[in-house]
MDTraj code that builds the backbone (N, CA, C; nanometers):
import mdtraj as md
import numpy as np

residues = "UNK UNK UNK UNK UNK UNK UNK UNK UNK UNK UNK UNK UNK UNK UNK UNK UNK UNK UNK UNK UNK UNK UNK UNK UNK UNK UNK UNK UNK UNK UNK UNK UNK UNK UNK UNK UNK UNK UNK UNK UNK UNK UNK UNK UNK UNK UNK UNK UNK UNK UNK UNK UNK UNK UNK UNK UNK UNK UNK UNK UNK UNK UNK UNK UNK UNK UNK UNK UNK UNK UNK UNK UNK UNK UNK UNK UNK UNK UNK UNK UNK UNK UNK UNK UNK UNK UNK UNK UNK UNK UNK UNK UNK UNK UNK UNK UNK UNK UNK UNK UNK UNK UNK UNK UNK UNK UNK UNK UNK UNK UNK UNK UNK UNK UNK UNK UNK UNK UNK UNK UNK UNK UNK UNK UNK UNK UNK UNK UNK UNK UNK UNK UNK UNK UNK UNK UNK UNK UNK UNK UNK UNK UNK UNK UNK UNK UNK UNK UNK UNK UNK UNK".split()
xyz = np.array([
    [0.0856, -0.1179, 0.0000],
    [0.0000, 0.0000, 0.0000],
    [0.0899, 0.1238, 0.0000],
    [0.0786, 0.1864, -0.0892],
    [0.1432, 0.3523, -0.1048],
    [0.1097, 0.4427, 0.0246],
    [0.2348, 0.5100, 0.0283],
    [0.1469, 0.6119, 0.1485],
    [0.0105, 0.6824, 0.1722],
    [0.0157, 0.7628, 0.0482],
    [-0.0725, 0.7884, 0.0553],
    [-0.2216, 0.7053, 0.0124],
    [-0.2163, 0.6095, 0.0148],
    [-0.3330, 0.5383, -0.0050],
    [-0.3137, 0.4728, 0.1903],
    [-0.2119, 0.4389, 0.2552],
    [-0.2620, 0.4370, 0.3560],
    [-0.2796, 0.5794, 0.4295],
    [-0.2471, 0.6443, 0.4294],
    [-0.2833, 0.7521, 0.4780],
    [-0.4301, 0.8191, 0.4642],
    [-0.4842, 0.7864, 0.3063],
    [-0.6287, 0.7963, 0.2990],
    [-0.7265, 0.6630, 0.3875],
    [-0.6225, 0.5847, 0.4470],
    [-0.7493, 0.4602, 0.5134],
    [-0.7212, 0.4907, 0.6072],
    [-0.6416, 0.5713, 0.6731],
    [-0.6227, 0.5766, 0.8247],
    [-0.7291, 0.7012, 0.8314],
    [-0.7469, 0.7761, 0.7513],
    [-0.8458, 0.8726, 0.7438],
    [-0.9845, 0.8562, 0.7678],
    [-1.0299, 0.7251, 0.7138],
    [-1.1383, 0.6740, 0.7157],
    [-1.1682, 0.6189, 0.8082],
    [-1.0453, 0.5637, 0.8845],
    [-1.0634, 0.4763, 0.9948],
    [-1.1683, 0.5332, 1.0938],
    [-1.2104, 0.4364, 1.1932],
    [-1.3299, 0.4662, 1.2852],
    [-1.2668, 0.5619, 1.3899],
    [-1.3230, 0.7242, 1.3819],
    [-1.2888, 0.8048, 1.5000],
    [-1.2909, 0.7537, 1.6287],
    [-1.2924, 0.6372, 1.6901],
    [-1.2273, 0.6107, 1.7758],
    [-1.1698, 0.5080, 1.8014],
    [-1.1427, 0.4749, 1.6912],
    [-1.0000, 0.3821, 1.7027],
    [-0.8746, 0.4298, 1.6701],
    [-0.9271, 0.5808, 1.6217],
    [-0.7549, 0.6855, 1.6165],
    [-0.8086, 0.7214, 1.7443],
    [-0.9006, 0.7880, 1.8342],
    [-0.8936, 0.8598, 1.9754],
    [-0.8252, 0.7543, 2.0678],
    [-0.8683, 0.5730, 2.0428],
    [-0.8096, 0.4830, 2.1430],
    [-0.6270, 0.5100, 2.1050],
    [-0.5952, 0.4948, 1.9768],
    [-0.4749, 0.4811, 1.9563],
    [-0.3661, 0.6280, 2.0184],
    [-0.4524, 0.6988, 1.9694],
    [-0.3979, 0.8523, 2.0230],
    [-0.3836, 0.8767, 2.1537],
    [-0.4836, 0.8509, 2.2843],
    [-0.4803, 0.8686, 2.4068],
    [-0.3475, 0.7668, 2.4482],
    [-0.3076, 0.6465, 2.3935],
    [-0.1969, 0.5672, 2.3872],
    [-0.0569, 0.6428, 2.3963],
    [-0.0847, 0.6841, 2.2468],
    [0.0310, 0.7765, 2.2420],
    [0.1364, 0.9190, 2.2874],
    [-0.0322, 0.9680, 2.2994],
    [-0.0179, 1.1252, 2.3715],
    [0.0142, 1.0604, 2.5691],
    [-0.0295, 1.0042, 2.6027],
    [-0.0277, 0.9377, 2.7043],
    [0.1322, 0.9303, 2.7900],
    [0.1707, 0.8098, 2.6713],
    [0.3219, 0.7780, 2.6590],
    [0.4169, 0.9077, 2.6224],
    [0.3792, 1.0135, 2.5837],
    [0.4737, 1.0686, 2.5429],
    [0.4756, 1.2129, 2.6872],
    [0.3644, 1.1795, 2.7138],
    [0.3631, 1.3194, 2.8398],
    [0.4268, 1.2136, 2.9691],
    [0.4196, 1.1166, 2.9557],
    [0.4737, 1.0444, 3.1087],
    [0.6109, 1.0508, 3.0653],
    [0.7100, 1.0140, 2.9786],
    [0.8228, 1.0827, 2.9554],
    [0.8791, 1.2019, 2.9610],
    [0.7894, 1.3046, 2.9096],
    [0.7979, 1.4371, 2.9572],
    [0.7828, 1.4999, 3.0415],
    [0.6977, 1.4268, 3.1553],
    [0.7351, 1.4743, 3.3271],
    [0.8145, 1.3844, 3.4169],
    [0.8526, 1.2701, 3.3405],
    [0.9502, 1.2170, 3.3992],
    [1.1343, 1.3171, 3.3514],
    [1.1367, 1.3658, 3.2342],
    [1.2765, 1.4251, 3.1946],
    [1.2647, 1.5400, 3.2767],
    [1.1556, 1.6166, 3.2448],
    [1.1184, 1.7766, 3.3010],
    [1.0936, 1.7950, 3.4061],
    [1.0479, 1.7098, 3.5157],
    [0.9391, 1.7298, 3.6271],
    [1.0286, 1.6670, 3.7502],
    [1.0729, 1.5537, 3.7116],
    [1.0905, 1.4615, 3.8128],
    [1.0154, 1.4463, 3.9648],
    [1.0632, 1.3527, 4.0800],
    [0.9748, 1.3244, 4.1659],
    [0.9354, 1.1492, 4.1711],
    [0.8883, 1.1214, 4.2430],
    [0.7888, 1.0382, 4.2538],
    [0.7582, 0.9848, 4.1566],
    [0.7159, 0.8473, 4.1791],
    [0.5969, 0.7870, 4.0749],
    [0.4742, 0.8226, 4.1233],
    [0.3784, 0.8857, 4.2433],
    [0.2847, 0.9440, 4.2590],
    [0.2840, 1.1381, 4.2118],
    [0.4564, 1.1516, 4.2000],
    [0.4032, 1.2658, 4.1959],
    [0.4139, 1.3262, 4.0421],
    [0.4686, 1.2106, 3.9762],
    [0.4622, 1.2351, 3.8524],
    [0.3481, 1.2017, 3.7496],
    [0.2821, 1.1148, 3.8532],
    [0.1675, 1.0583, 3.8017],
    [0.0563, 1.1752, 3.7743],
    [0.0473, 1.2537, 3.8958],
    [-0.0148, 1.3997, 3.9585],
    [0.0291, 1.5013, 3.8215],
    [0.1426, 1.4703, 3.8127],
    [0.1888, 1.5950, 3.6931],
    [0.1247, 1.5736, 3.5391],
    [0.0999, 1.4243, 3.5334],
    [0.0993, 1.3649, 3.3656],
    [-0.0737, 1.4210, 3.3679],
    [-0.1736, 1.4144, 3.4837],
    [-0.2902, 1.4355, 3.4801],
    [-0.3266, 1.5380, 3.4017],
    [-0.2434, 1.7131, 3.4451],
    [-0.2055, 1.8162, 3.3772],
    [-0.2524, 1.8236, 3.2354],
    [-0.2061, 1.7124, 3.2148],
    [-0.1537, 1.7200, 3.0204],
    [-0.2939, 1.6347, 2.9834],
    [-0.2730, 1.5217, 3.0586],
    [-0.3975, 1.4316, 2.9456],
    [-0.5235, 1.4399, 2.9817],
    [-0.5664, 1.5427, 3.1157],
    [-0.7126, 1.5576, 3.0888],
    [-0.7768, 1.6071, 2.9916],
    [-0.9066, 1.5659, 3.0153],
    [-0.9798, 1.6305, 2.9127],
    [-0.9593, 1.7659, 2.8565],
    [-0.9923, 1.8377, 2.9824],
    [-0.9996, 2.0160, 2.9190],
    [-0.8290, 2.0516, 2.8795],
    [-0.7514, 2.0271, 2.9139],
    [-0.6023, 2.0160, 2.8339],
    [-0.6237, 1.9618, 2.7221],
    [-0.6295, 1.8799, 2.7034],
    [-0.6970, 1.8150, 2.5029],
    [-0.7831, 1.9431, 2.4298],
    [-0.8932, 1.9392, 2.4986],
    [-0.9394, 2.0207, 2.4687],
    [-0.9406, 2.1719, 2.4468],
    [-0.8276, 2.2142, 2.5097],
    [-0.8163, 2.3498, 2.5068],
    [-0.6734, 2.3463, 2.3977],
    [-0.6162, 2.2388, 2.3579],
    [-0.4876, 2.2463, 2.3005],
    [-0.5654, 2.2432, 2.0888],
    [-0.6797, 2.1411, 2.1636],
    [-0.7548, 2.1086, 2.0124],
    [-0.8133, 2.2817, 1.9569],
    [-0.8718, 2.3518, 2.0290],
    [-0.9035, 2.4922, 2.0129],
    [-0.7478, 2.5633, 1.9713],
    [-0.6441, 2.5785, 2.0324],
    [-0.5226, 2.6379, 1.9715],
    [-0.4604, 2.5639, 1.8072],
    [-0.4544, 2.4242, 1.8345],
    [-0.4254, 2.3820, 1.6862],
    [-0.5228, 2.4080, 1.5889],
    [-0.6221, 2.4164, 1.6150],
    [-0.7270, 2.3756, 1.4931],
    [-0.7036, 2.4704, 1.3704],
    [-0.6708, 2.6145, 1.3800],
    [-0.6480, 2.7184, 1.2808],
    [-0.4886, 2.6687, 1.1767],
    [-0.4283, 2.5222, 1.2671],
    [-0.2937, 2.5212, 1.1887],
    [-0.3044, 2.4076, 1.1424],
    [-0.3651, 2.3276, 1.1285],
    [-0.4002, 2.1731, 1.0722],
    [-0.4349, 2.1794, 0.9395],
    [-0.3585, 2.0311, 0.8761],
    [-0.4195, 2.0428, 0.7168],
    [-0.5394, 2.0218, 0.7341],
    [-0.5576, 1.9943, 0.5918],
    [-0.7228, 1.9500, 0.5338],
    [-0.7548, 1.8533, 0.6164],
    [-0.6427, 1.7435, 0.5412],
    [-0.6737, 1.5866, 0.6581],
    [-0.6597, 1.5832, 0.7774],
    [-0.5980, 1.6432, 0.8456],
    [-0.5907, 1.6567, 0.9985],
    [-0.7169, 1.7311, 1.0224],
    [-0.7650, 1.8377, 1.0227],
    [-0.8796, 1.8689, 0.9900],
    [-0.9817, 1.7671, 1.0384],
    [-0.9934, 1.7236, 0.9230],
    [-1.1272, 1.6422, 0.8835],
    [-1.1286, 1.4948, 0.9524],
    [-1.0189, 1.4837, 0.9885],
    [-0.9864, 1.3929, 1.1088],
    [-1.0539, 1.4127, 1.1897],
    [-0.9541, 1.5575, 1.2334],
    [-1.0301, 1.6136, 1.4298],
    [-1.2021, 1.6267, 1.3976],
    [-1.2239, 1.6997, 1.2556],
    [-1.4055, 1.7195, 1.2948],
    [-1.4835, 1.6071, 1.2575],
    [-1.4726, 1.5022, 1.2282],
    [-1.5179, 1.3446, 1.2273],
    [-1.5122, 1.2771, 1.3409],
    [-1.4265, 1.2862, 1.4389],
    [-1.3471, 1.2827, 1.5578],
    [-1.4666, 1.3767, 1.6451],
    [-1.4534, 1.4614, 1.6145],
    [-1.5824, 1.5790, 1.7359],
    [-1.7203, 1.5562, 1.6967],
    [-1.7168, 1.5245, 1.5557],
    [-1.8777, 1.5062, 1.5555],
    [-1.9249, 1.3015, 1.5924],
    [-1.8699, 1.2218, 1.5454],
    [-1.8787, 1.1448, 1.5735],
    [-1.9666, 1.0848, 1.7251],
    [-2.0702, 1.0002, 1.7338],
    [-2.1252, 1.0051, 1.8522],
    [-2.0630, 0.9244, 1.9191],
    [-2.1061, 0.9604, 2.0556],
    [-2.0218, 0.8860, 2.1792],
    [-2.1290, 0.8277, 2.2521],
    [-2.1043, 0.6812, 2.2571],
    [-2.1301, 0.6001, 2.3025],
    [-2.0863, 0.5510, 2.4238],
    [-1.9790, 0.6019, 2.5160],
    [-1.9983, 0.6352, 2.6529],
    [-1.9272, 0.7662, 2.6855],
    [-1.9122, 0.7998, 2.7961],
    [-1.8297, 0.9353, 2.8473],
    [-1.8077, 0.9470, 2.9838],
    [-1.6776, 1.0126, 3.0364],
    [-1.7013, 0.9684, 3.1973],
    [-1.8108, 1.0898, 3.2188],
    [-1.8409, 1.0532, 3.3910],
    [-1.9522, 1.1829, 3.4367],
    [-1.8997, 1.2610, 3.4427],
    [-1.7756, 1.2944, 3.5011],
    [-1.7351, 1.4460, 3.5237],
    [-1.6327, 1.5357, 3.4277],
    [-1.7005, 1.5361, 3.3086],
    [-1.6340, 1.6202, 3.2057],
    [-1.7900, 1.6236, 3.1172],
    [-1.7368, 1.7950, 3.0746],
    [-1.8712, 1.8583, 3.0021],
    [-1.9067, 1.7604, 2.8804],
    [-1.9638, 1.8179, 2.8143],
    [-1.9837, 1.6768, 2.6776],
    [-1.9378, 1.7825, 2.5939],
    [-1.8609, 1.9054, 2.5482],
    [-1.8132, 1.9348, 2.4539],
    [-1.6758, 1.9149, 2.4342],
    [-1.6277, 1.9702, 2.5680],
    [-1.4928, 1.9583, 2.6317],
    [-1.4412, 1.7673, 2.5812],
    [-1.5112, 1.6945, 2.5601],
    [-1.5069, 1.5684, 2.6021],
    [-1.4755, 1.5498, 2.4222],
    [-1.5725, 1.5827, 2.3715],
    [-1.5941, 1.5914, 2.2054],
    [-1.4322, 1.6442, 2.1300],
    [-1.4166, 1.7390, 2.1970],
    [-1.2917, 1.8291, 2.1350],
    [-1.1487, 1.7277, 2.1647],
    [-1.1569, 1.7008, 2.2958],
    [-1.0926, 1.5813, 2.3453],
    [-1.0295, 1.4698, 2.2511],
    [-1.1640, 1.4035, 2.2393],
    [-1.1583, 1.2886, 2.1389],
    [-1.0703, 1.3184, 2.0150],
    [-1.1467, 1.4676, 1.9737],
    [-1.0958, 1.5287, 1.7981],
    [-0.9882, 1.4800, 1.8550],
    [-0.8565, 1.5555, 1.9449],
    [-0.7558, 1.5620, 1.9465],
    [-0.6741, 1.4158, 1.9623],
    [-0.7318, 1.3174, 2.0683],
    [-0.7168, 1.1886, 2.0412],
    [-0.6803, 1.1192, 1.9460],
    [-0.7940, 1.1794, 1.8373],
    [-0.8094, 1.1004, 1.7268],
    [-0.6829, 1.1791, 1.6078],
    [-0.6510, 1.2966, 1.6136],
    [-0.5173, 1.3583, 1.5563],
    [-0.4445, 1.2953, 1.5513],
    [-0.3939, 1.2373, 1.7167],
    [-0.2929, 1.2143, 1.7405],
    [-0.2846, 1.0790, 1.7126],
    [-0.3830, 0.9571, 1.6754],
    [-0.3640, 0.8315, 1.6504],
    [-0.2964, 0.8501, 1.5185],
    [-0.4186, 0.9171, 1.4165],
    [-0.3902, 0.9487, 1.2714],
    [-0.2951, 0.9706, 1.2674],
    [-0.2120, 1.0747, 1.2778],
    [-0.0284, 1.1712, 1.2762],
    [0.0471, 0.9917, 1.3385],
    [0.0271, 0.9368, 1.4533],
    [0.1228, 0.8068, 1.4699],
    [0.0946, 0.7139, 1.3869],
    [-0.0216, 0.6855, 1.3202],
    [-0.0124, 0.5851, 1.1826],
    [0.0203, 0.5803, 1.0512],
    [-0.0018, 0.7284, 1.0346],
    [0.0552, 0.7774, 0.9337],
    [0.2102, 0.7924, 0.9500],
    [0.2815, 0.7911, 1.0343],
    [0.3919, 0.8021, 1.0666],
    [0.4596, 0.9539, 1.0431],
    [0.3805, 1.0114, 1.0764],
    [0.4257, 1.1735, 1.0958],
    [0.5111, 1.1929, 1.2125],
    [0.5941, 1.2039, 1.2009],
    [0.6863, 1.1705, 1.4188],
    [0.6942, 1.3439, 1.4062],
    [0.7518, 1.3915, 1.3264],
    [0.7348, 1.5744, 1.3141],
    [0.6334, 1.6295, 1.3629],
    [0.4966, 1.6404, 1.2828],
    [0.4254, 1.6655, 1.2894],
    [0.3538, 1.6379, 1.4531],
    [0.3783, 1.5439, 1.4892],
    [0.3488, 1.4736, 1.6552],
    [0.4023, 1.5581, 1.7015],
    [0.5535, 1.5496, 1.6912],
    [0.6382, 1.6154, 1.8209],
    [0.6009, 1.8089, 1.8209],
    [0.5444, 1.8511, 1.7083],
    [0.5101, 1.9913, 1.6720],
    [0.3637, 1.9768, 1.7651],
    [0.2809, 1.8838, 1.7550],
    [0.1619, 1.9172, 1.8179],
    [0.1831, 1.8767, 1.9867],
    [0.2507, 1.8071, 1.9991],
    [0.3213, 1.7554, 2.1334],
    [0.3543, 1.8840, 2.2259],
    [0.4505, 2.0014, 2.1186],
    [0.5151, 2.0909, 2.2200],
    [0.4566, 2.2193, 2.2423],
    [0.3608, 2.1864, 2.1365],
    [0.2355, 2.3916, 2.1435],
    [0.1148, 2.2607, 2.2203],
    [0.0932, 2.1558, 2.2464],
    [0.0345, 2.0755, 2.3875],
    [0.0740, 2.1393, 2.5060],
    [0.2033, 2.1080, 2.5276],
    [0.2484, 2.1580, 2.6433],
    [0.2119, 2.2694, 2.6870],
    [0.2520, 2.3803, 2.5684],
    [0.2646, 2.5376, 2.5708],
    [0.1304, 2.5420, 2.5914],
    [0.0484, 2.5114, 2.5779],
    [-0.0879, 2.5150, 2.6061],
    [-0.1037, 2.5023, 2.7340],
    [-0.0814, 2.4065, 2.8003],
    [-0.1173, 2.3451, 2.9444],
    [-0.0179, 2.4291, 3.0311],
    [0.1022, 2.4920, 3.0154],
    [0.2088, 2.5228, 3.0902],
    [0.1515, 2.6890, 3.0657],
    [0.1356, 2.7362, 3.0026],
    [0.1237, 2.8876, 2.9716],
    [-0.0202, 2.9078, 3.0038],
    [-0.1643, 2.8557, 2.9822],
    [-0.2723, 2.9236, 2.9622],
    [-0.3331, 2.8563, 3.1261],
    [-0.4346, 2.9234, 3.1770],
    [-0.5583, 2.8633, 3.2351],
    [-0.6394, 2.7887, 3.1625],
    [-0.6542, 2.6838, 3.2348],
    [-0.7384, 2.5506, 3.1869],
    [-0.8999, 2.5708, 3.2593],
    [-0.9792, 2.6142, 3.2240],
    [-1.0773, 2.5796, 3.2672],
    [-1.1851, 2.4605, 3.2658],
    [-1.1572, 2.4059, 3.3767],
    [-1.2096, 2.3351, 3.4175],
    [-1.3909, 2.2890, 3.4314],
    [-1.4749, 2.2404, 3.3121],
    [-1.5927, 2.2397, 3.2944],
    [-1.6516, 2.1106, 3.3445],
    [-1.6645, 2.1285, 3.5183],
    [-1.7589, 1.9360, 3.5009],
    [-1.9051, 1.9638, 3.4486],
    [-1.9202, 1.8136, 3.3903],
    [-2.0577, 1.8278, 3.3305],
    [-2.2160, 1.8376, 3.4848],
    [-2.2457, 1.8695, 3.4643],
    [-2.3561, 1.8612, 3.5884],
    [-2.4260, 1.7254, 3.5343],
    [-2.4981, 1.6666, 3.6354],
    [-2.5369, 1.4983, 3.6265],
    [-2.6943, 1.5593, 3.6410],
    [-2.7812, 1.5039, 3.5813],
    [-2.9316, 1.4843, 3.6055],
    [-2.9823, 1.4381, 3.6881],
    [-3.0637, 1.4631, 3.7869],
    [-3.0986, 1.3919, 3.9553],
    [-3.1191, 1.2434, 3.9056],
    [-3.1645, 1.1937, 3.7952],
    [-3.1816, 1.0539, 3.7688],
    [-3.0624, 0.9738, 3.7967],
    [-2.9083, 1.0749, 3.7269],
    [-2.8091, 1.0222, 3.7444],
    [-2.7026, 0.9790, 3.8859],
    [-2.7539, 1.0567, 3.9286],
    [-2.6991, 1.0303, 4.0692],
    [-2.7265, 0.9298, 4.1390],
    [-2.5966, 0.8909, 4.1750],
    [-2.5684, 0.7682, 4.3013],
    [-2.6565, 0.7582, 4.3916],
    [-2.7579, 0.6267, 4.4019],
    [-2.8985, 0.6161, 4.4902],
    [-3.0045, 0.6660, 4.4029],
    [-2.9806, 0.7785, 4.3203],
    [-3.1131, 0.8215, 4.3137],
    [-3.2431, 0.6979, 4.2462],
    [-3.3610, 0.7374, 4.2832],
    [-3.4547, 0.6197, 4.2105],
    [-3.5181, 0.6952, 4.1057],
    [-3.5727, 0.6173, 3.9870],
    [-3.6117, 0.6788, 3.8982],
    [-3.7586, 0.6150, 3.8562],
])
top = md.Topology()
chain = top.add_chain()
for i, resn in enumerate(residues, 1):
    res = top.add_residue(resn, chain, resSeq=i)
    for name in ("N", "CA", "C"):
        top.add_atom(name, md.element.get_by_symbol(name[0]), res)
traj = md.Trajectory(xyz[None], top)
C-alpha cells in the first residue's frame, strides 16, 4: 500500500479507534515528559501527567491547533468531534469531552501515518498550552436521575 493510499485509510478509519490509539500515544509521550522535566515520585509524577492528558487540556490544546491543521488533519479532528459517543465519563462537560476525542483522534492518525514531526510539533504547542494558559475546568452537571442512589 502507497502512502498515501494508507494515509487515505487511516483517514477513514473509525474516530475512535484513532482517539483509542492517540490517548496511547499522547499518554506515553507526556509520562516521559514529566519524567525528563518534572521529576519526583511515581505518585508525583503521576499527579503531573494528569495536567496534560485531561480532558480540558486536550481540549483546550484542540481549540489552539485547529487554525494550523491540514485538510486531513482537519477532517480527522471534525469526524473525531462530531462522531457520537457512546460512553463518556460523568465528570467532564460533553463538549470539552468531544474536542478531546478530535484531538485523540489527531494524534492516533499523525502516529499511523507516521508523521513523528508533525506529533512532536503538536506535542510541544500541547504543552505550551497546558504550561502557559488557564485551563478551565468544565464538570458536566449529572441529572438527579443520574446520581448515586437516586430512584427513577
Amino acid at each position: 500500500m502507497s502512502s498515501s493510499s494508507a494515509k487515505d485509510a487511516y483517514a477513514r478509519e473509525n474516530p475512535s479507534v484513532l482517539a483509542f490509539i492517540g490517548d496511547a500515544v499522547y499518554e506515553v509521550y507526556i509520562r516521559k515528559y514529566v519524567y525528563e522535566h518534572k521529576g519526583g515520585s511515581a505518585e508525583t509524577l503521576s499527579n503531573e501527567a494528569v495536567k496534560y492528558v485531561r480532558a480540558e487540556a486536550q481540549a483546550a490544546a484542540y481549540d489552539k491547533l485547529l487554525p494550523e491543521l491540514t485538510e486531513a488533519e482537519a477532517s480527522v479532528a471534525r469526524r473525531a468531534k462530531n462522531h457520537k459517543i457512546t460512553s463518556m465519563p460523568g465528570n467532564v462537560d460533553y463538549l470539552t469531552y468531544k474536542k478531546a476525542t478530535a484531538f485523540e483522534a489527531l494524534v492516533g492518525f499523525l502516529d499511523l501515518c507516521g508523521e513523528r514531526e508533525r506529533l512532536q510539533y503538536i506535542f510541544e504547542k500541547t504543552i505550551g498550552v497546558v504550561e502557559n494558559e488557564d485551563i478551565v475546568i468544565q464538570r458536566r452537571q449529572r441529572h438527579s436521575s443520574e446520581k448515586r442512589g437516586a430512584k427513577r
